[in-house]
C-alpha positions in Angstrom: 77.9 -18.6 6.8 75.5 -17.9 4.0 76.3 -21.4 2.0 76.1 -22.9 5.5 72.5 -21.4 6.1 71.2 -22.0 2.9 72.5 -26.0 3.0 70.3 -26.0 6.3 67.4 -24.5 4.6 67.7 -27.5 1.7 68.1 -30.1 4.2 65.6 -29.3 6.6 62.6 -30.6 4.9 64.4 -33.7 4.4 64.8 -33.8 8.1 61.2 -33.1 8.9 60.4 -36.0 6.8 62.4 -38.5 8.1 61.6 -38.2 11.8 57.8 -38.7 11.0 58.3 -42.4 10.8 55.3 -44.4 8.7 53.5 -46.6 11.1 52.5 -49.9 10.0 49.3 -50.3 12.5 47.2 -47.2 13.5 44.0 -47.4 15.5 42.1 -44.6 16.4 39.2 -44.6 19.3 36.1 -42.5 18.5 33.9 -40.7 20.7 31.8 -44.1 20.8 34.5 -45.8 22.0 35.0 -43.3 25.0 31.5 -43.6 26.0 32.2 -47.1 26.5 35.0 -46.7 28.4 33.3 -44.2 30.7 31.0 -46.6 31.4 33.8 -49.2 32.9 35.8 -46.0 34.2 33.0 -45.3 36.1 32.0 -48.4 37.9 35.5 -48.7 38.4 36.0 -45.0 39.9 33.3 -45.5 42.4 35.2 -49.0 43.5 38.4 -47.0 44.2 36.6 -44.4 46.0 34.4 -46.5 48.1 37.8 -47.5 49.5 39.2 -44.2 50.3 40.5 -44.1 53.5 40.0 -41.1 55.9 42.5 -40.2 59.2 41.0 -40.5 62.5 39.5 -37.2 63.3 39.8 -35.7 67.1 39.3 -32.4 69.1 37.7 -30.7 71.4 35.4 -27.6 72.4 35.3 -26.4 75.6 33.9 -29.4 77.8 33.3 -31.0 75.0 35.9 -33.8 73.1 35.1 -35.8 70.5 37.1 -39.1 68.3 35.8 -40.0 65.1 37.4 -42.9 63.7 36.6 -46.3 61.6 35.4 -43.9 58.9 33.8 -46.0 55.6 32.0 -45.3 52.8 28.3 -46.8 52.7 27.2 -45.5 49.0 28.1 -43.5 45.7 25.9 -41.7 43.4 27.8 -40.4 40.5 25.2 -39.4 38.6 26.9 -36.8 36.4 29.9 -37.7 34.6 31.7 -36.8 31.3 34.9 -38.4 29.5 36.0 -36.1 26.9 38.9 -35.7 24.3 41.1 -32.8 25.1 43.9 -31.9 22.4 46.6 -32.5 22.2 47.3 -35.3 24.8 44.3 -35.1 27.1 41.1 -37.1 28.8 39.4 -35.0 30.6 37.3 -37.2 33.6 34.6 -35.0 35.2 32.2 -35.5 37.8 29.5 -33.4 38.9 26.8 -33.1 42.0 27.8 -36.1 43.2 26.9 -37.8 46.6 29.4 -40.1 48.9 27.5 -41.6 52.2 29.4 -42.4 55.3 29.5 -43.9 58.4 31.8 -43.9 61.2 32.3 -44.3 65.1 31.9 -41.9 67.4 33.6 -41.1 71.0 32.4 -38.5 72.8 32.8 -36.9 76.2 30.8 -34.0 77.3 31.7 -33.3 81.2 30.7 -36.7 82.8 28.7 -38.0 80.2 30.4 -40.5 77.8 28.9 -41.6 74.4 30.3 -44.4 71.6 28.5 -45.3 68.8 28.0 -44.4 64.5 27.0 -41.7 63.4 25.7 -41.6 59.1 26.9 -38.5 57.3 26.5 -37.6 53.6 28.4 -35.5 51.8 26.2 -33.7 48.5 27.3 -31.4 45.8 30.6 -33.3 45.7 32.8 -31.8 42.3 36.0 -34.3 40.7 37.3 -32.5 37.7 40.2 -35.0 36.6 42.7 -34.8 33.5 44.9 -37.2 32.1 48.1 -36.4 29.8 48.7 -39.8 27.5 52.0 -40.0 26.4 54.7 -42.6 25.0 56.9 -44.0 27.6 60.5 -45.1 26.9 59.9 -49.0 25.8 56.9 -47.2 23.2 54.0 -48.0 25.5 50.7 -46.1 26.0 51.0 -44.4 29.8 49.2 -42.1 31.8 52.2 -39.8 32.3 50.6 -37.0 34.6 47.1 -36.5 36.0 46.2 -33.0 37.7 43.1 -33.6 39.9 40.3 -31.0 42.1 37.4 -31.9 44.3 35.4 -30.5 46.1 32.8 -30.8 48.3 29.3 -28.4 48.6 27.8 -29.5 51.8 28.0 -32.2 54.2 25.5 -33.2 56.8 25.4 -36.2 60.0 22.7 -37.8 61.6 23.3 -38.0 64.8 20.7 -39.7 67.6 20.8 -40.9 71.8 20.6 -39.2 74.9 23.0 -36.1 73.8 21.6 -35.9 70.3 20.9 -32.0 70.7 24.3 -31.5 72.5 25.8 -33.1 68.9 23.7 -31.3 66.6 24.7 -28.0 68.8 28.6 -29.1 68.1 28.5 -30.8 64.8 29.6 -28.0 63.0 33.0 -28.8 64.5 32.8 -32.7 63.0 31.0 -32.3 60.0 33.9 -29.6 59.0 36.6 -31.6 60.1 34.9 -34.8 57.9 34.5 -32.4 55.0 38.1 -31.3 54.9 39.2 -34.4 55.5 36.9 -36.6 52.8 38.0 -33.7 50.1 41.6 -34.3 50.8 41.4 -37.6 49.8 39.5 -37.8 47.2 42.3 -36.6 44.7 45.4 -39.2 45.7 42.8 -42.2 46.0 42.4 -41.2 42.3 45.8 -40.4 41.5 46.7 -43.7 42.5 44.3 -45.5 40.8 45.2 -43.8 37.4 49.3 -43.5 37.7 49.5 -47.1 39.1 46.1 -49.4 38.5 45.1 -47.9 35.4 49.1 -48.3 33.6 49.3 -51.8 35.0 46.0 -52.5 33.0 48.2 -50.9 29.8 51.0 -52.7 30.7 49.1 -55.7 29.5 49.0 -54.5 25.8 51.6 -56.1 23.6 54.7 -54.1 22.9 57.5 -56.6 21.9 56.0 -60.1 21.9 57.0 -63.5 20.2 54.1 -64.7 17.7 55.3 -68.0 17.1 58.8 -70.2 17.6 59.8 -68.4 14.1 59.1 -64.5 14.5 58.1 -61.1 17.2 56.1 -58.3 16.1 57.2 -55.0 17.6 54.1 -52.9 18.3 56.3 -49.7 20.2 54.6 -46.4 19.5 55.9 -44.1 17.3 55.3 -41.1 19.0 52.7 -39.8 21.6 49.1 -40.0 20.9 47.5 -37.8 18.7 43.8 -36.3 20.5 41.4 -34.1 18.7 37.9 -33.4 20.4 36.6 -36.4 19.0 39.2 -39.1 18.6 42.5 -40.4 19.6 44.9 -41.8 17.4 47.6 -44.1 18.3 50.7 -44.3 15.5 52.5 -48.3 15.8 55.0 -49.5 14.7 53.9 -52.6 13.1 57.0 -54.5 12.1 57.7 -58.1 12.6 61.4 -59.1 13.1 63.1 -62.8 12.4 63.6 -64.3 16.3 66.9 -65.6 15.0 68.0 -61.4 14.0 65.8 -59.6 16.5 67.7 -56.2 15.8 67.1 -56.6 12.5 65.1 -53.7 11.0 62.7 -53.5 7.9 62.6 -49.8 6.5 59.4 -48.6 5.9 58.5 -47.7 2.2 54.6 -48.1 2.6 51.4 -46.0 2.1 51.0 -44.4 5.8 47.1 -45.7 6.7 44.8 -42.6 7.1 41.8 -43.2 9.1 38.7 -41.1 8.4 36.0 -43.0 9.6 34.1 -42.5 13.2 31.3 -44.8 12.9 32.4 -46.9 14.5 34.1 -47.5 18.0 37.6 -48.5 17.2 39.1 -48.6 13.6 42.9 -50.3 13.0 44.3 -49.6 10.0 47.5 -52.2 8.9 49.8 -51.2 6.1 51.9 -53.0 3.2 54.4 -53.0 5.5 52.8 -54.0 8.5 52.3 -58.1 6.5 55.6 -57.4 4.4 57.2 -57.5 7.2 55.4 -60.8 8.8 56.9 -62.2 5.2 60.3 -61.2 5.1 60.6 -62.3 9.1 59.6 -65.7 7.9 61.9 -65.8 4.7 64.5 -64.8 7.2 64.0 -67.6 9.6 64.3 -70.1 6.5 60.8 -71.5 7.1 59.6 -70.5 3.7 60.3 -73.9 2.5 58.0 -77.3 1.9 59.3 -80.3 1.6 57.0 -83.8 0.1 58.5 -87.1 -0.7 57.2 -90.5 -0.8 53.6 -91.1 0.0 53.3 -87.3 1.0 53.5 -86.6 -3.3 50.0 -86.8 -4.6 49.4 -90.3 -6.5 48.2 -88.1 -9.8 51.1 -86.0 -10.1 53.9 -88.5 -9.5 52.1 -90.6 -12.4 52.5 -87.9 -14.6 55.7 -86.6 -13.5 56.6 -90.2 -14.4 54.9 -90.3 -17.6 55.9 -86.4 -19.2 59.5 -85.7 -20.3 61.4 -86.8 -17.0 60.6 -90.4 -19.0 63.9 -90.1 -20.6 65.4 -89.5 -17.9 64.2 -92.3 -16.5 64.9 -94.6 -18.7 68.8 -93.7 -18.5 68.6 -93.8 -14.7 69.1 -97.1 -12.9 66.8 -95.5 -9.9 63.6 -95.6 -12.3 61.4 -96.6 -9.0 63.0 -94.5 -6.5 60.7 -92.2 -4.6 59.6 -88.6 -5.9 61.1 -85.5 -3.4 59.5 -82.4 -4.3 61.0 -78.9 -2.6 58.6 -76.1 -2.9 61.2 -73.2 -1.5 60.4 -69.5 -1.6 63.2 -67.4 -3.4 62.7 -63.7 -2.3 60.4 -62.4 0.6 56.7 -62.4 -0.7 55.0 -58.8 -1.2 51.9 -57.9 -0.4 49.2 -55.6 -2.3 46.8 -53.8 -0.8 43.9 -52.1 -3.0 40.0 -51.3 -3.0 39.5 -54.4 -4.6 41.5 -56.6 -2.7 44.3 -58.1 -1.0 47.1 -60.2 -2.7 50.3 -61.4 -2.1 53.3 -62.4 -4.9 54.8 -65.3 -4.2 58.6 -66.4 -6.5 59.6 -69.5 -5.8 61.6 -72.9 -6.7 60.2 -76.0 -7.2 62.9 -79.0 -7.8 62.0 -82.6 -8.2 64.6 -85.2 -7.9 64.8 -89.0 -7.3 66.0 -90.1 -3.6 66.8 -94.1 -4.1 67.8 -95.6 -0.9 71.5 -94.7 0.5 72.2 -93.2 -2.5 72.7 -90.1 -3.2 69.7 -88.1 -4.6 69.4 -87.3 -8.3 67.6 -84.0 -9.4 65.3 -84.4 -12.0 64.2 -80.6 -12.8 64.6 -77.3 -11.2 61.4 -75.0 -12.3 60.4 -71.8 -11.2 57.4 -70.5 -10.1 55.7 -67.4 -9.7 52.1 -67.6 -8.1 49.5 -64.6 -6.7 47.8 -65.4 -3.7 44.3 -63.5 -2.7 44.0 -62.9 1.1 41.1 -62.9 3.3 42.2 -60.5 6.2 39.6 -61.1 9.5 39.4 -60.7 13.3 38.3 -63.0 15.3 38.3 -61.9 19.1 41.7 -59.6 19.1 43.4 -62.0 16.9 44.1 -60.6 13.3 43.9 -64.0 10.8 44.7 -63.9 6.9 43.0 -66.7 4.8 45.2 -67.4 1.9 44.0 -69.1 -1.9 45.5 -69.7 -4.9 45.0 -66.8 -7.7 47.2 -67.0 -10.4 49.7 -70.1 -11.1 52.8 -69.9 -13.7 56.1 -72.5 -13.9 58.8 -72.2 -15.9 62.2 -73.5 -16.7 65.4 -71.6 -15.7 67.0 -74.2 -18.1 65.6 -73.4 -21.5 62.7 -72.6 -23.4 61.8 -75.8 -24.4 61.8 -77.2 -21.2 59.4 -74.4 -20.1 57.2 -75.4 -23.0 57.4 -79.3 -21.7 56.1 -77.7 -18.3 52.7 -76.2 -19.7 51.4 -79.7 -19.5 52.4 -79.7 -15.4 50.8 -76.1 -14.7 47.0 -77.5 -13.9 47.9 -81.0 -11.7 51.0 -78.5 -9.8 48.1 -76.1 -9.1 46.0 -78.6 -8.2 48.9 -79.9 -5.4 49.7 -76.3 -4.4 45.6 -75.9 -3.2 45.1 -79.0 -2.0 48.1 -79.8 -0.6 50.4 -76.8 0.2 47.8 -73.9 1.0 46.3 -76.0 3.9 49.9 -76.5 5.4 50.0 -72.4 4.9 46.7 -71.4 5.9 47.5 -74.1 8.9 50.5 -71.5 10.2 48.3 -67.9 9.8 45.7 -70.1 11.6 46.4 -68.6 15.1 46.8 -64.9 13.6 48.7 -62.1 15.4 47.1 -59.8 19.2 46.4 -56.6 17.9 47.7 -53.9 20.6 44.4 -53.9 23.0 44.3 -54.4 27.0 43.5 -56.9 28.3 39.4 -58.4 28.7 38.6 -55.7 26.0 38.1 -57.3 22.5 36.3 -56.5 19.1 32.8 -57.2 17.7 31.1 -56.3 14.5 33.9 -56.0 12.5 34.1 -54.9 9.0 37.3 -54.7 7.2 37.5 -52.2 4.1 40.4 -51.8 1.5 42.3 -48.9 0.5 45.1 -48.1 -2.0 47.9 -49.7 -0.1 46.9 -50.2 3.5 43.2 -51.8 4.7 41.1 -50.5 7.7 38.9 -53.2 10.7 36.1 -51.0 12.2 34.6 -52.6 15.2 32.9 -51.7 17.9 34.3 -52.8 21.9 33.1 -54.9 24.6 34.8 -55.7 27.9 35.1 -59.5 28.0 36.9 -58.7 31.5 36.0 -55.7 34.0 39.0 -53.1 35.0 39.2 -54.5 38.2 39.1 -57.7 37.5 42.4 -57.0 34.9 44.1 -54.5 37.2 44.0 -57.1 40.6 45.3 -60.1 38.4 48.5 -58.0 37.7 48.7 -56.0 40.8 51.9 -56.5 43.2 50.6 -58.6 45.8 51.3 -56.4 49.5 54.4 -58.0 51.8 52.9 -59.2 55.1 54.9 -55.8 56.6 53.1 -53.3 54.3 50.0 -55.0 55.3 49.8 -54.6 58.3 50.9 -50.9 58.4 48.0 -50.3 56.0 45.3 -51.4 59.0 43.8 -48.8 61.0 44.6 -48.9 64.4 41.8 -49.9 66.7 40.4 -46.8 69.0 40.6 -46.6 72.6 36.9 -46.7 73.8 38.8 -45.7 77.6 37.5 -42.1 78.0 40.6 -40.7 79.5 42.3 -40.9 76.0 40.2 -38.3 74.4 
């Protein structure tokens, strides 16, 4: 039992470690980001609570029996209002002395005298105190999991005029109660709903498991459940593309784990060595690492010299002298990235063989050379898209032959650079052109962005806008109502026959 306990002790740390899984994309929302989302919250709080919907209201008191019915809000003043960080998993929505004006028909009977018409009521000193738990749901998306919700309402006063205006102020108390309880009762489910369903189909729109291109997916699950201090929230992605053609296929993670310290600025995303190691290795899995010129497509410069340097003997042995160039550029291991305060750059081994393709014949290879090249990378966001501008750094070929055919090569490294910029990084640059959706809902997007290196992982601070409103989001993806529900939902016409009250 002892050798048992103390194996446990040794191999718990190991444990701890390996269920805190590296993400390769982080992004944490600051304070100023929240105040910008209070802002939309808001406007979109007061939408959903214009539309509450309140129960027909009936009674009587002594002689006197009343109907209040067709009841709708007029106008919201939410003057007071505070979205706040609550650790560990909270948002805290809070709304203080605020005012909701109504108006509704009245039906009243008061021995033989019989009154319909609207009365306007205002309800002051109203109190919402909302909070939302975030948490990770099973397919690693961002959910409102729970929302506990109290409102409550100071006062509540109705205007009431005609011929039996004192008899209704005498017997108000009776309505304006009834109203009260009734407004305060649904206050709470109109804004349950519109966080546990509106508000998670607006996250449902952030990527989670999406195709970039015909080629490769990026999975952007969460980790684990967000992370909420008084003054940020952090978000812990996964960040690892995956070949289309092995979708199970997983990259372990070996990479720097991106701390964010920043709160400058709105929104900061921080991508790992990982997070574009993984783009790489996707694509050297799906066999697209590979470029292929021949004919025409081989630069006029280079073909003349290829012609003219040491493959002239060859030539002159081989009857196919004037058969057409083929050059293959194809990359022999997944590309690495490197991420540091000075830069990004990515390390590039490849193959490069030439050979003669004469017409239905066979083709005859000419020279097999390596190459091992350093790429600098320009990483940028443009709208939510994340885009990497490659260029050539560094350039070396050799021979996997012999030495001196590597020493016959030195004369081909400046014209093969010269075809690797002008020709092959275009064709590159051309794929990374449309960039990979960084995990945002929909209509919000970046601006002012400023990316900043770091030993092994780089950070994009920005600052948010809504390109789209909530509502505007949430009623594109909302269910559209079967013509049965609909109709269930309308309120039922009242009686204006005084023998129903």
């Amino acid at each position: 039992m002892a050798a048992g306990g103390c194996l446990l002790l040794l191999l718990l740390p190991s444990l701890v470690t390996t269920s805190h899984s590296a993400p390769g994309c982080k992004i944490r929302i600051t304070s100023k980001g929240l105040d910008l989302v209070k802002q939309e919250g808001l406007r979109f709080v007061e939408q959903e609570l214009q539309n509450i919907t309140v129960s027909d209201l009936h009674g009587s008191e002594g002689q006197f029996q009343y109907n209040i019915s067709q009841v709708k809000v007029t106008d919201l003043q939410l003057a007071f209002s505070d979205l706040n960080f609550q650790p560990q998993q909270h948002l805290v929505f809070n709304i203080s002395n605020a005012s909701i004006s109504l108006r509704f028909r009245r039906q009243l009977l008061y021995w033989f005298f019989y009154d319909i018409g609207s009365i306007n009521a205002s309800a002051d000193g109203v109190h919402i105190y909302t909070v939302l738990q975030l948490a990770k749901d099973e397919a690693g998306r961002l959910k409102i999991s729970n929302m506990t919700c109290n409102a409550s309402i100071a006062r509540m006063h109705a205007g009431f005029s005609g011929t039996l205006r004192k008899v209704y102020e005498f017997l108000s108390t009776f309505i304006v109660t009834g109203m009260r309880f009734l407004l305060s009762q649904q206050i709470c489910p109109s804004l349950e709903h519109a966080s546990l369903v509106l508000l998670n189909s607006l996250l449902d729109t952030v990527p989670v498991r999406n195709y970039v291109d015909e080629h490769i997916g990026i999975d952007y699950s969460l980790l684990r459940d967000p992370s909420i201090t008084s003054d940020t929230l952090e978000l812990d992605f996964k960040g690892m593309f995956f070949p289309r053609v092995r979708e199970d296929q997983e990259l372990e993670n070996h990479a720097v784990e991106p701390v964010i310290k920043e709160t400058e600025r709105m929104v900061y995303v921080a991508f790992s060595e990982y997070f574009f190691d993984s783009a790489m290795h996707s694509y050297f899995q799906a066999g697209v690492l590979t470029i292929e010129l021949q004919g025409e497509k081989v630069p006029k410069d280079l073909e003349v010299l290829l012609r003219a340097t040491f493959f002239g003997t060859i030539f002159m042995l081989s009857p196919s002298v004037d058969a057409p160039l083929r050059l293959v550029l194809q990359v022999s291991a997944p590309p690495r990235c490197t991420i540091k305060p000075s830069g990004t750059s990515v390390s590039v081994s490849a193959f490069l063989n030439i050979s003669l393709v004469p017409p239905d014949r066979p083709p005859v290879q000419l020279s097999s050379m390596a190459m091992e090249t350093k790429l600098s990378a320009k990483v940028f966001l443009q709208g939510k898209a994340l885009r990497v501008q490659l260029d050539l750094r560094r350039f070396r070929i050799y021979s996997k032959q012999s030495a001196l055919e590597s020493l016959a090569l030195f004369s081909l490294q400046a014209p093969l650079k010269t075809l690797l910029q002008l020709t092959i990084m275009p064709i590159i640059n051309e794929r990374t052109k449309k960039g990979v959706q960084i995990p945002l809902p929909e209509g919000m997007d970046f601006t002012r962005e400023v990316v900043t290196n770091h030993a092994g992982f780089l950070t994009v601070g920005a600052d948010l806008h809504f390109s789209k409103g909530l509502r505007e989001v949430i009623e594109k993806y909302r269910p559209v109502p079967t013509a049965a529900a609909y109709s269930s939902s309308q309120p039922a016409e009242p009686s204006l026959d005084p023998s129903s009250l």
